[in-house]
Backbone as JSON Lines, residues from 0, in Angstrom:
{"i":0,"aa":"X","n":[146.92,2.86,-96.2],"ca":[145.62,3.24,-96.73],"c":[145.8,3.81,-98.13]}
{"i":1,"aa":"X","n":[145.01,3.54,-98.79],"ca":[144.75,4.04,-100.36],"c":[144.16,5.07,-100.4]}
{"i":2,"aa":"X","n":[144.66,6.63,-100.35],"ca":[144.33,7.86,-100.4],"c":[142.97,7.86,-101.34]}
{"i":3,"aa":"X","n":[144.05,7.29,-102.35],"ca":[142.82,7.94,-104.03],"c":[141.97,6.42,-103.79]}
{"i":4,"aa":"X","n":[142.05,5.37,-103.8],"ca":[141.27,4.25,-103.74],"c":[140.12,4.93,-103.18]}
{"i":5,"aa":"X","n":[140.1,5.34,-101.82],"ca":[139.05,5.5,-100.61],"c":[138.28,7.13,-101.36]}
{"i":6,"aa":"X","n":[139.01,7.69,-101.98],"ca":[138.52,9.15,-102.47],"c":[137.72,8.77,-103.59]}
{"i":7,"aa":"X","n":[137.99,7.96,-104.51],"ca":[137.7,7.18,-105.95],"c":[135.91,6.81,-105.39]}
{"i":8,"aa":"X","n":[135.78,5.84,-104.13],"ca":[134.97,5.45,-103.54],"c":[133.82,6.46,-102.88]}
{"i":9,"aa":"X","n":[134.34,7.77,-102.49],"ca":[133.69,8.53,-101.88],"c":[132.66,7.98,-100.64]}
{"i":10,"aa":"X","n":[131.62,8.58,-100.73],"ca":[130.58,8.43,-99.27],"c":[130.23,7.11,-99.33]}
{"i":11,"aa":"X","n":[130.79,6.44,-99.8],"ca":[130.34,4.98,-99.99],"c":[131.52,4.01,-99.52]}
{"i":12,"aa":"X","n":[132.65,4.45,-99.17],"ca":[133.44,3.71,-98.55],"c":[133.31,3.12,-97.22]}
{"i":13,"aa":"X","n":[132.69,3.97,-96.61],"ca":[132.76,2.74,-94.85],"c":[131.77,2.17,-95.48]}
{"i":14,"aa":"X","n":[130.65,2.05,-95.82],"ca":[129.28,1.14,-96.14],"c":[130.28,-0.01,-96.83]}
{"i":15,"aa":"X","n":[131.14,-0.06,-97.96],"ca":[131.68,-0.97,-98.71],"c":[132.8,-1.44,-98.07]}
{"i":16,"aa":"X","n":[133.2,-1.01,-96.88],"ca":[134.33,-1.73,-95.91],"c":[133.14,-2.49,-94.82]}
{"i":17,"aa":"X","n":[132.14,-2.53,-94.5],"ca":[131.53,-3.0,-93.81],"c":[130.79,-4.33,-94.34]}
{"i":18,"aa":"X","n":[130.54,-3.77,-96.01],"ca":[130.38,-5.24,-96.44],"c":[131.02,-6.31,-96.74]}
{"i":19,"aa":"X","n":[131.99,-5.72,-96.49],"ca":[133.69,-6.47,-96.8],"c":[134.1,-7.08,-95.67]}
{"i":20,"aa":"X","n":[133.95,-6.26,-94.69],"ca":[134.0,-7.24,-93.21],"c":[133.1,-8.46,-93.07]}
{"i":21,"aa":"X","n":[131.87,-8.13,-93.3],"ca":[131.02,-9.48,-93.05],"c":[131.54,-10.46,-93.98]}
{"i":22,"aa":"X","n":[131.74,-10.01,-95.66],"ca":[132.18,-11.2,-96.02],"c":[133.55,-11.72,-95.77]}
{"i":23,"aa":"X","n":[134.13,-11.11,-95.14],"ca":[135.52,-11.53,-94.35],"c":[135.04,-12.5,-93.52]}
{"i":24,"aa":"X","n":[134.29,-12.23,-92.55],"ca":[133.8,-12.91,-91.03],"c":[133.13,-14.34,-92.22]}
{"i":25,"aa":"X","n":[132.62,-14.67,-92.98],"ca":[132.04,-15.23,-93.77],"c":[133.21,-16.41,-94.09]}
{"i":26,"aa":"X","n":[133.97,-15.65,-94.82],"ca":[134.93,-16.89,-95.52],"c":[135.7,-17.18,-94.46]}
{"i":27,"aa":"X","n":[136.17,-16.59,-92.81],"ca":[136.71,-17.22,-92.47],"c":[136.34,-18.6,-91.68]}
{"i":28,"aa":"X","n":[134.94,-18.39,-91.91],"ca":[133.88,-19.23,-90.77],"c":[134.16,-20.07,-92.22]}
{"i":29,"aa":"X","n":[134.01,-20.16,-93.29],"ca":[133.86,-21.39,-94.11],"c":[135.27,-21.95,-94.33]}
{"i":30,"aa":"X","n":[136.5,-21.13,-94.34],"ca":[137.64,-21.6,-94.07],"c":[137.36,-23.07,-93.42]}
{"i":31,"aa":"X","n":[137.39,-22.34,-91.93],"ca":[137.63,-23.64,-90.81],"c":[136.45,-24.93,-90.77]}
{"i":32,"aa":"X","n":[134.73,-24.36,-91.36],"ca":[134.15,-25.54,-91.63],"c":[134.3,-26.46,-92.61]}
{"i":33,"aa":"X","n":[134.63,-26.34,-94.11],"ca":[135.72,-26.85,-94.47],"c":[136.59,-27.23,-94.07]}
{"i":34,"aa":"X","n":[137.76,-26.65,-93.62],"ca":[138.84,-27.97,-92.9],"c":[138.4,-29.01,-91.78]}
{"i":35,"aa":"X","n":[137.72,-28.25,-91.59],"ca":[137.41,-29.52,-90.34],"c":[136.22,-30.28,-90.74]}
{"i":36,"aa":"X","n":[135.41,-30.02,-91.14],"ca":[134.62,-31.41,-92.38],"c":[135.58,-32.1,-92.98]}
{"i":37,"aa":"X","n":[136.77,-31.6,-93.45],"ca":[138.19,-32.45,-93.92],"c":[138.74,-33.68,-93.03]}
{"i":38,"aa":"X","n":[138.36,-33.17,-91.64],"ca":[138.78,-33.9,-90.8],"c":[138.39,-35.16,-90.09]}
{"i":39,"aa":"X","n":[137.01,-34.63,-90.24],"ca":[135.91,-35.62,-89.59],"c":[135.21,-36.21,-90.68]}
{"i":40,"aa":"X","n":[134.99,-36.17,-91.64],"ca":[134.6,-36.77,-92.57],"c":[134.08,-38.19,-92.64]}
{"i":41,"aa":"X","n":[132.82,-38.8,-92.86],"ca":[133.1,-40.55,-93.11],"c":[131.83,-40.27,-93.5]}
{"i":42,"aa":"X","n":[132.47,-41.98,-94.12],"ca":[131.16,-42.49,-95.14],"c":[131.72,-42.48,-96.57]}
{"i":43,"aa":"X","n":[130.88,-42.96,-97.52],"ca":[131.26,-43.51,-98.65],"c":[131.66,-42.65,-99.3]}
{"i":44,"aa":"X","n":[132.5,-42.26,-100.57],"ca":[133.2,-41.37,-101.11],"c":[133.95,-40.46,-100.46]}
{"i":45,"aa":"X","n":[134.23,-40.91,-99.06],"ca":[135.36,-39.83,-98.16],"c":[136.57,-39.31,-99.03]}
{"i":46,"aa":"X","n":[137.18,-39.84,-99.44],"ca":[138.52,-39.82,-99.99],"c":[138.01,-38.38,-101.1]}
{"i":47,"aa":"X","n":[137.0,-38.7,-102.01],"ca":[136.99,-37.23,-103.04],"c":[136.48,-36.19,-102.42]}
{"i":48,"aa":"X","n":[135.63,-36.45,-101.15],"ca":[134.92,-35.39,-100.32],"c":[136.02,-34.34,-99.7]}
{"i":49,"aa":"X","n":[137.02,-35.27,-98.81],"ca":[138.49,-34.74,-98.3],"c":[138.92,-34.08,-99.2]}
{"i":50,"aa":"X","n":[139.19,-34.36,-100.45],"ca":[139.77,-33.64,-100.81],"c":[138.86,-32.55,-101.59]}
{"i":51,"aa":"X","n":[138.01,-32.56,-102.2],"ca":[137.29,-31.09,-102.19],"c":[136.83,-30.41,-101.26]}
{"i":52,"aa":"X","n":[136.9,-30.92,-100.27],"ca":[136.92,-29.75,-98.95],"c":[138.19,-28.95,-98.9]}
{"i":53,"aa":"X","n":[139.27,-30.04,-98.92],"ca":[140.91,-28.95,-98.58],"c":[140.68,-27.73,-99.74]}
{"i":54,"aa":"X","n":[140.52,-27.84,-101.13],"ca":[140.87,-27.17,-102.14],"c":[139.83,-26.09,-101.66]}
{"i":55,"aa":"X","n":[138.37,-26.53,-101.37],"ca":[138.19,-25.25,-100.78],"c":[138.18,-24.05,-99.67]}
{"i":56,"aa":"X","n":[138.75,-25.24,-98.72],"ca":[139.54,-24.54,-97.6],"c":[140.25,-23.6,-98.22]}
{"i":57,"aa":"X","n":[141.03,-23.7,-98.62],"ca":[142.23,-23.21,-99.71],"c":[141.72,-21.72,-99.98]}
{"i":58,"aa":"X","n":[140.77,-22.37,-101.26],"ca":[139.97,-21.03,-101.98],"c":[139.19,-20.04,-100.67]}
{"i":59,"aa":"X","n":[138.53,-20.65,-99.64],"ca":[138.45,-19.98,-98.86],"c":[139.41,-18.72,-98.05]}
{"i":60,"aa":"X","n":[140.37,-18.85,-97.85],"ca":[141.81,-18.73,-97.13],"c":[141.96,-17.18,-98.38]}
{"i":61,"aa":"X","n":[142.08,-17.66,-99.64],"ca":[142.35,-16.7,-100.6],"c":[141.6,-16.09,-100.69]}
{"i":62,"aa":"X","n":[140.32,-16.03,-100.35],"ca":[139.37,-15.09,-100.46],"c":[139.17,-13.74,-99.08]}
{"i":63,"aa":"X","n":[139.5,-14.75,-98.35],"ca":[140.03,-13.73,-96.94],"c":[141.38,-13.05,-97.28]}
{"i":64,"aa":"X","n":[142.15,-13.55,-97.87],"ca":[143.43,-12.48,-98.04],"c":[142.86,-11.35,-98.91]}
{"i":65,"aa":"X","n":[142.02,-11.5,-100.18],"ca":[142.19,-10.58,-101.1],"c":[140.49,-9.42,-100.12]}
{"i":66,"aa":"X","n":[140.01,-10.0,-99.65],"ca":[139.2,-8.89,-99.22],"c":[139.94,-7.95,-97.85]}
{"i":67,"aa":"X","n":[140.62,-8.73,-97.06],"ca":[141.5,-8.14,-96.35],"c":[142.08,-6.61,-96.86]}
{"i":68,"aa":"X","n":[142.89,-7.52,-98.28],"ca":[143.64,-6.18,-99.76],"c":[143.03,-5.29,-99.34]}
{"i":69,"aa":"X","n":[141.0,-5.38,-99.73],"ca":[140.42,-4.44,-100.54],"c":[139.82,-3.33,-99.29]}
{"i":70,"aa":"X","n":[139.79,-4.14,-98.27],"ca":[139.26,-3.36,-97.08],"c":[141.11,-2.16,-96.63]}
{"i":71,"aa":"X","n":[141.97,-2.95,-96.8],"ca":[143.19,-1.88,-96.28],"c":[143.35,-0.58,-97.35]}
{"i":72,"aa":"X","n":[142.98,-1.15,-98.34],"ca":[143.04,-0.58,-99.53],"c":[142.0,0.84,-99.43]}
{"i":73,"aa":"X","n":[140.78,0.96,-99.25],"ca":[140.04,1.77,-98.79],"c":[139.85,2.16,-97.93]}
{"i":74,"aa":"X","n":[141.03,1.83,-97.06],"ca":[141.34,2.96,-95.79],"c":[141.0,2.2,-94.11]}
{"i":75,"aa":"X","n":[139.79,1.21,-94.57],"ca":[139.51,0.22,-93.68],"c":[140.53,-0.86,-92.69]}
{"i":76,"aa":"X","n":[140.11,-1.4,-91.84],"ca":[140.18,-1.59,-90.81],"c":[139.13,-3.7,-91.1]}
{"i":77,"aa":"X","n":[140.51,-4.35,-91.3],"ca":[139.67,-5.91,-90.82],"c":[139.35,-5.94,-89.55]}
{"i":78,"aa":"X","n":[137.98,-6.86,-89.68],"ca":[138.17,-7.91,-88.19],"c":[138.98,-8.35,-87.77]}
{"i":79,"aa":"X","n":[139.65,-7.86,-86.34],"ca":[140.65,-8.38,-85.68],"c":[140.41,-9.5,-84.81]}
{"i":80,"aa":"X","n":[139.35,-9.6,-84.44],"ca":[139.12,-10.98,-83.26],"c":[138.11,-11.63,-84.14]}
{"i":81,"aa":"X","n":[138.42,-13.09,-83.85],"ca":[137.6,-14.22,-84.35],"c":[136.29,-13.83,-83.49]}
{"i":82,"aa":"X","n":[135.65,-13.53,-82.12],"ca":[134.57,-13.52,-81.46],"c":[133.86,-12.82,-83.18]}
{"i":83,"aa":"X","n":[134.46,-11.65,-83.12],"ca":[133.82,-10.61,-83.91],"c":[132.98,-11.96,-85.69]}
{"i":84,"aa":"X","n":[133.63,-12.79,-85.78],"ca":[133.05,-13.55,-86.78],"c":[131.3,-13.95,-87.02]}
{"i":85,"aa":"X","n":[131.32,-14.29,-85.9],"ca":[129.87,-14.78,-85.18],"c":[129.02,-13.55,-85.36]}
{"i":86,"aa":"X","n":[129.24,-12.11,-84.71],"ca":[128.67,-11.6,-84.84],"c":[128.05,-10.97,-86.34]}
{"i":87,"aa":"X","n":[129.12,-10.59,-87.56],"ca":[128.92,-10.16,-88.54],"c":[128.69,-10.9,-89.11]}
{"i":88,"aa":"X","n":[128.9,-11.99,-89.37],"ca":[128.46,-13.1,-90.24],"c":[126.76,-13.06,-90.99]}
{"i":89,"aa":"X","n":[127.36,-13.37,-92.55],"ca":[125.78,-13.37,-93.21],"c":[125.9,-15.06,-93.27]}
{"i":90,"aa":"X","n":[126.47,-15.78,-93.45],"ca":[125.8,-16.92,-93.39],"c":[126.1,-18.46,-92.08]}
{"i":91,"aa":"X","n":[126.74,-17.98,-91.22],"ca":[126.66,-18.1,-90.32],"c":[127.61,-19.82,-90.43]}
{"i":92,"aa":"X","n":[127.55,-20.67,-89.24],"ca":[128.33,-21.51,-89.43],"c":[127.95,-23.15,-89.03]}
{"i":93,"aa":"X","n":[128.25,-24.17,-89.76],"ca":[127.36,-25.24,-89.3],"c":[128.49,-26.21,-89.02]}
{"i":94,"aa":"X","n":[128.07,-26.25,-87.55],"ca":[128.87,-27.15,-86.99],"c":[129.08,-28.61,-87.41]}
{"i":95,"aa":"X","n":[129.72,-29.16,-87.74],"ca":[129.96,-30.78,-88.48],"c":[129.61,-31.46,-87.7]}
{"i":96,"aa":"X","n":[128.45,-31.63,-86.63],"ca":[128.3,-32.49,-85.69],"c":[128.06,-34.14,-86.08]}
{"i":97,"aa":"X","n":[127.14,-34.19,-87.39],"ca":[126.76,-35.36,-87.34],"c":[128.05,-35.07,-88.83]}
{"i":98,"aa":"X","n":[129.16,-36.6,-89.0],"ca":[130.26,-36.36,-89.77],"c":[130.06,-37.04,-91.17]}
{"i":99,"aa":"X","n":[128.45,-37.8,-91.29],"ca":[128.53,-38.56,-92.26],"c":[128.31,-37.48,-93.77]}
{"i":100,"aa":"X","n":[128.79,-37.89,-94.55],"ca":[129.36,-37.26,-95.61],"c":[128.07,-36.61,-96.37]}
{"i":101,"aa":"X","n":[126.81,-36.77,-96.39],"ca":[125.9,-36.12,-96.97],"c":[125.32,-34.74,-96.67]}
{"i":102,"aa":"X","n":[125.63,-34.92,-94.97],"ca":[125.12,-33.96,-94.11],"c":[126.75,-33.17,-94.7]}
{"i":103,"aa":"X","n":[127.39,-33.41,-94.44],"ca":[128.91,-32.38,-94.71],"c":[128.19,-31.48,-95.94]}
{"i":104,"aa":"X","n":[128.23,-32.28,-96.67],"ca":[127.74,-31.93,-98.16],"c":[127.03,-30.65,-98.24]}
{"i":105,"aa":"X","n":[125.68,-31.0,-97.58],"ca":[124.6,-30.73,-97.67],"c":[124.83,-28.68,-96.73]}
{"i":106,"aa":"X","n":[125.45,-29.13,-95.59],"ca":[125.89,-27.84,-94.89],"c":[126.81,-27.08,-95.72]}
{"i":107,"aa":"X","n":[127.43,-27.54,-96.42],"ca":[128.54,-26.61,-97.41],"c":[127.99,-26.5,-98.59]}
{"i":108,"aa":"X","n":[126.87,-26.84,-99.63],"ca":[126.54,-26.52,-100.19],"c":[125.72,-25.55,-99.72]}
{"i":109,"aa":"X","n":[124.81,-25.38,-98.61],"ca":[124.11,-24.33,-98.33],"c":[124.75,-23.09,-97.48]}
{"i":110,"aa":"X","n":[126.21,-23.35,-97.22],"ca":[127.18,-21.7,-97.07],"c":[127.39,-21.48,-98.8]}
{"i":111,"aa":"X","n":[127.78,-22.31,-99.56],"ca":[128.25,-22.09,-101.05],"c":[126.86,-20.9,-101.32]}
{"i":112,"aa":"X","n":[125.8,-21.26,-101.15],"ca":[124.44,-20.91,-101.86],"c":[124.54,-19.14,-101.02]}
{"i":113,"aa":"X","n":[124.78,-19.29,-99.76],"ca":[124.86,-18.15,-99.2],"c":[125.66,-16.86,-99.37]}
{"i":114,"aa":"X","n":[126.96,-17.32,-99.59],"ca":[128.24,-16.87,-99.99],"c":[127.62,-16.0,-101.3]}
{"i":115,"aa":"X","n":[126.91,-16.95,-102.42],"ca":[126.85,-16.37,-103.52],"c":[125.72,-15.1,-103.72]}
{"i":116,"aa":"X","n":[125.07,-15.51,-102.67],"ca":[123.68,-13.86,-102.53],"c":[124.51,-13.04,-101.75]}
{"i":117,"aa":"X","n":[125.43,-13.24,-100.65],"ca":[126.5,-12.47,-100.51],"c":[127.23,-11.55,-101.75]}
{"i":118,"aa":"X","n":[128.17,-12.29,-102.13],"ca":[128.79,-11.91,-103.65],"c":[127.65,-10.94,-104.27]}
{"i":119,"aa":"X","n":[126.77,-11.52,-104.87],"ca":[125.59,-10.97,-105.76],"c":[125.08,-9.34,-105.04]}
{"i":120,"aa":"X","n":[124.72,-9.44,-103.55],"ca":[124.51,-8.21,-103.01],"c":[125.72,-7.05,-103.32]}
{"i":121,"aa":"X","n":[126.87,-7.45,-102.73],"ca":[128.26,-6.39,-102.75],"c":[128.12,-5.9,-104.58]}
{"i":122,"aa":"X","n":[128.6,-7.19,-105.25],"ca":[128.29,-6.6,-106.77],"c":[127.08,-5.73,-107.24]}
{"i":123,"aa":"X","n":[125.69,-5.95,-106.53],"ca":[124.57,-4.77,-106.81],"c":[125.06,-3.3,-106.07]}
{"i":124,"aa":"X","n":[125.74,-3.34,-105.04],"ca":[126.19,-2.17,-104.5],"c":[127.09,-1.46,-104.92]}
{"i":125,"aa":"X","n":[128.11,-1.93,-105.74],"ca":[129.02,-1.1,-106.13],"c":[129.58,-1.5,-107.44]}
{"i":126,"aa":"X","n":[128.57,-1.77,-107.9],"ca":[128.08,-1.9,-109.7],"c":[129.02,-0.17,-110.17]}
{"i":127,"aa":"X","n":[127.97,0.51,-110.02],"ca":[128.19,2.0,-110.36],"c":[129.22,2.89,-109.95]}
{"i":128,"aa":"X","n":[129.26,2.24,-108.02],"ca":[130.85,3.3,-107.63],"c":[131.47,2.94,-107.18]}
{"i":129,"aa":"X","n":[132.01,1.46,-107.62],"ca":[133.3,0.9,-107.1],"c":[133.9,-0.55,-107.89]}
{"i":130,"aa":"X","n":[134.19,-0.17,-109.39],"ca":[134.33,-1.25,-109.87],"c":[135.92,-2.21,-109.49]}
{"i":131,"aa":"X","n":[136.53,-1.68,-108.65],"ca":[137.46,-2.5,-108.15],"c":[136.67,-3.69,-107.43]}
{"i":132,"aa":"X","n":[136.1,-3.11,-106.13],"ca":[135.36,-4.4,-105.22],"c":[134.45,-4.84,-105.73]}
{"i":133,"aa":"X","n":[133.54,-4.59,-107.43],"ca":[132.6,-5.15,-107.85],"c":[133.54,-6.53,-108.59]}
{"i":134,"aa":"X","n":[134.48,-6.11,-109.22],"ca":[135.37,-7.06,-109.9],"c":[135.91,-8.43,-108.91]}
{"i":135,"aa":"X","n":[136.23,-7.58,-107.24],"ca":[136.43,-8.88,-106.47],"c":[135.47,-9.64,-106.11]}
{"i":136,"aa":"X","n":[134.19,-8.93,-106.47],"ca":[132.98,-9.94,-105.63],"c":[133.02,-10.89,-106.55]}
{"i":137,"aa":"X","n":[132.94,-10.21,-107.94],"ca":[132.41,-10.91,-109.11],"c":[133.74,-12.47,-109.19]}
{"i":138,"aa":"X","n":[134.74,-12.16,-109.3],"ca":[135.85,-12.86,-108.99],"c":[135.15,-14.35,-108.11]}
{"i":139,"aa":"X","n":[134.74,-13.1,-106.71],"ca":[134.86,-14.34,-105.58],"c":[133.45,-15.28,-105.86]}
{"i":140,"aa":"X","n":[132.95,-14.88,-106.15],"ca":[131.24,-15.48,-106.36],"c":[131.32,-16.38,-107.26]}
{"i":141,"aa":"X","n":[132.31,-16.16,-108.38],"ca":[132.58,-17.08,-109.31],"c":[133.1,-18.54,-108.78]}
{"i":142,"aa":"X","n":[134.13,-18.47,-107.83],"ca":[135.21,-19.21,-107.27],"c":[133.51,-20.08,-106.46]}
{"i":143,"aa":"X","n":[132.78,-19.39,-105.85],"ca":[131.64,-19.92,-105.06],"c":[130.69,-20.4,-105.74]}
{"i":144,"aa":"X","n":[130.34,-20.33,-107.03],"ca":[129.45,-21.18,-107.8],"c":[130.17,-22.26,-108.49]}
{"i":145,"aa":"X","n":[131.49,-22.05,-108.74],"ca":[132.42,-23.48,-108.74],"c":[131.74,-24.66,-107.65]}
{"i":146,"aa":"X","n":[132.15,-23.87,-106.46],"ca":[131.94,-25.0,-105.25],"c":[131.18,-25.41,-104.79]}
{"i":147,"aa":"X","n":[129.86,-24.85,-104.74],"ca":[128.5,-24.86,-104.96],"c":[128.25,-26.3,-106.08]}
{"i":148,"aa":"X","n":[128.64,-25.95,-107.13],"ca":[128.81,-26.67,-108.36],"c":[129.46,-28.5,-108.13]}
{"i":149,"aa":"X","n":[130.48,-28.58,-107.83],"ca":[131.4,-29.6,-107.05],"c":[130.72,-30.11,-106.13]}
{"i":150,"aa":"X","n":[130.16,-29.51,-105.19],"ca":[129.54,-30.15,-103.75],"c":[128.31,-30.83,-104.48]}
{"i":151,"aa":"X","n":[127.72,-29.98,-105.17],"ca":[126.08,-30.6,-105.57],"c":[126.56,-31.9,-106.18]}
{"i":152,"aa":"X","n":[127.66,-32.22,-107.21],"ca":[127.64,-33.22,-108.36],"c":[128.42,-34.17,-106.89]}
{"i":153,"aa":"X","n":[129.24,-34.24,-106.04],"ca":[129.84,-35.54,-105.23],"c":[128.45,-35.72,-104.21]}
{"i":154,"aa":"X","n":[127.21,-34.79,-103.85],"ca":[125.7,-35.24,-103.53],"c":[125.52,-35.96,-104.47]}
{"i":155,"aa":"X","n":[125.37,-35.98,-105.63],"ca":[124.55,-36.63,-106.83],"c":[125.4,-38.07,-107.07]}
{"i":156,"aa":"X","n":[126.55,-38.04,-106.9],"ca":[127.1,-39.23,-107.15],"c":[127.17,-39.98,-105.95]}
{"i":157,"aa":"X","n":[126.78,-39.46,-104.3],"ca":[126.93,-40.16,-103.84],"c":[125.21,-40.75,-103.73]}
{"i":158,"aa":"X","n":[124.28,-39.91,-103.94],"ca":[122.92,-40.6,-104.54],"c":[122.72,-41.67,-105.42]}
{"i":159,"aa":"X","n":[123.52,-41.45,-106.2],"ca":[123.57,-42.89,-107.12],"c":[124.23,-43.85,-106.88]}
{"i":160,"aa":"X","n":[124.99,-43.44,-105.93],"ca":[125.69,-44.6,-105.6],"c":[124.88,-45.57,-104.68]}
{"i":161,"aa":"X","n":[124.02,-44.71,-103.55],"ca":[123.08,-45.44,-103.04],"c":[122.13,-46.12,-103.33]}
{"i":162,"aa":"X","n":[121.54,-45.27,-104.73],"ca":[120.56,-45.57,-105.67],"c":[120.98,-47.7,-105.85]}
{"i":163,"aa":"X","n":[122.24,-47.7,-106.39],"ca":[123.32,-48.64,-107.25],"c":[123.04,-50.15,-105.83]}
{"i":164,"aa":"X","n":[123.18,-49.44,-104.83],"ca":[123.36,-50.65,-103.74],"c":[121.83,-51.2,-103.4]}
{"i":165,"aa":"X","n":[120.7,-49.99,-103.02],"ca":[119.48,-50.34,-102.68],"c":[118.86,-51.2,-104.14]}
């Protein structure tokens, strides 16, 4: 535990380990929908879809390590059980049922969109008394309007591509 971190933070530390948990429970739920949209994947442009899913699997993965950091760091306590995901979760998780590549799309651009009013909230909270975890939101939100960004333009190209055949 980070003595002075968590003291630095004052009466505002469990509130800012709690928002840190949900977005923990958050990226790890987009972790695995990502990889496994990686998996199941089909339909036209699979091949660039696969692979911007892994990379953000990836970025996902890193974003759970460094909030992990910031929660031990302030004295906190991660989510230890996956059940616990479901429950805290702000944007919750969309199952890849139907695998064709628009719907993939379309479900991960709208965790991307979520993620980032996530981000945006933590950064309004600890704007003023906690510019360490304002710096990681700001960090992570960034990394999430990337992907956000990516997902929308392989929608748009795979629109035109349909556009191209009809």
């Amino acid at each position: 535990m980070g003595t002075k971190a968590r003291q630095l933070v004052g009466e505002h530390a469990d509130r800012i380990i709690e928002l840190l948990n949900r977005a923990l429970c958050d990226e790890w739920l987009a972790y695995y929908q990502y990889w496994i949209g990686a998996k199941v994947v089909k339909g036209p442009m699979k091949d660039a879809v696969i692979a911007e899913l892994v990379q953000h699997a990836n970025d996902e993965l890193r974003h759970a390590d460094m909030l992990v950091m910031r929660i031990l760091e302030l004295g906190g306590t991660p989510v230890l059980s996956p059940k616990r995901w479901f429950e805290l979760t702000n944007c919750g998780y969309d199952t890849p049922e139907d695998p064709f590549v628009r719907k993939i799309l379309e479900q991960n651009i709208k965790g991307e969109q979520c993620a980032i009013d996530t981000y945006n909230e933590i950064m309004k909270i600890t704007k003023d008394i906690d510019p360490v975890t304002y710096n990681l939101a700001l960090q992570i939100m960034t990394d999430e309007m990337e992907h956000e960004e990516d997902l929308q333009s392989l929608l748009e190209d795979l629109e035109n591509l349909n556009f191209l055949k009809g």
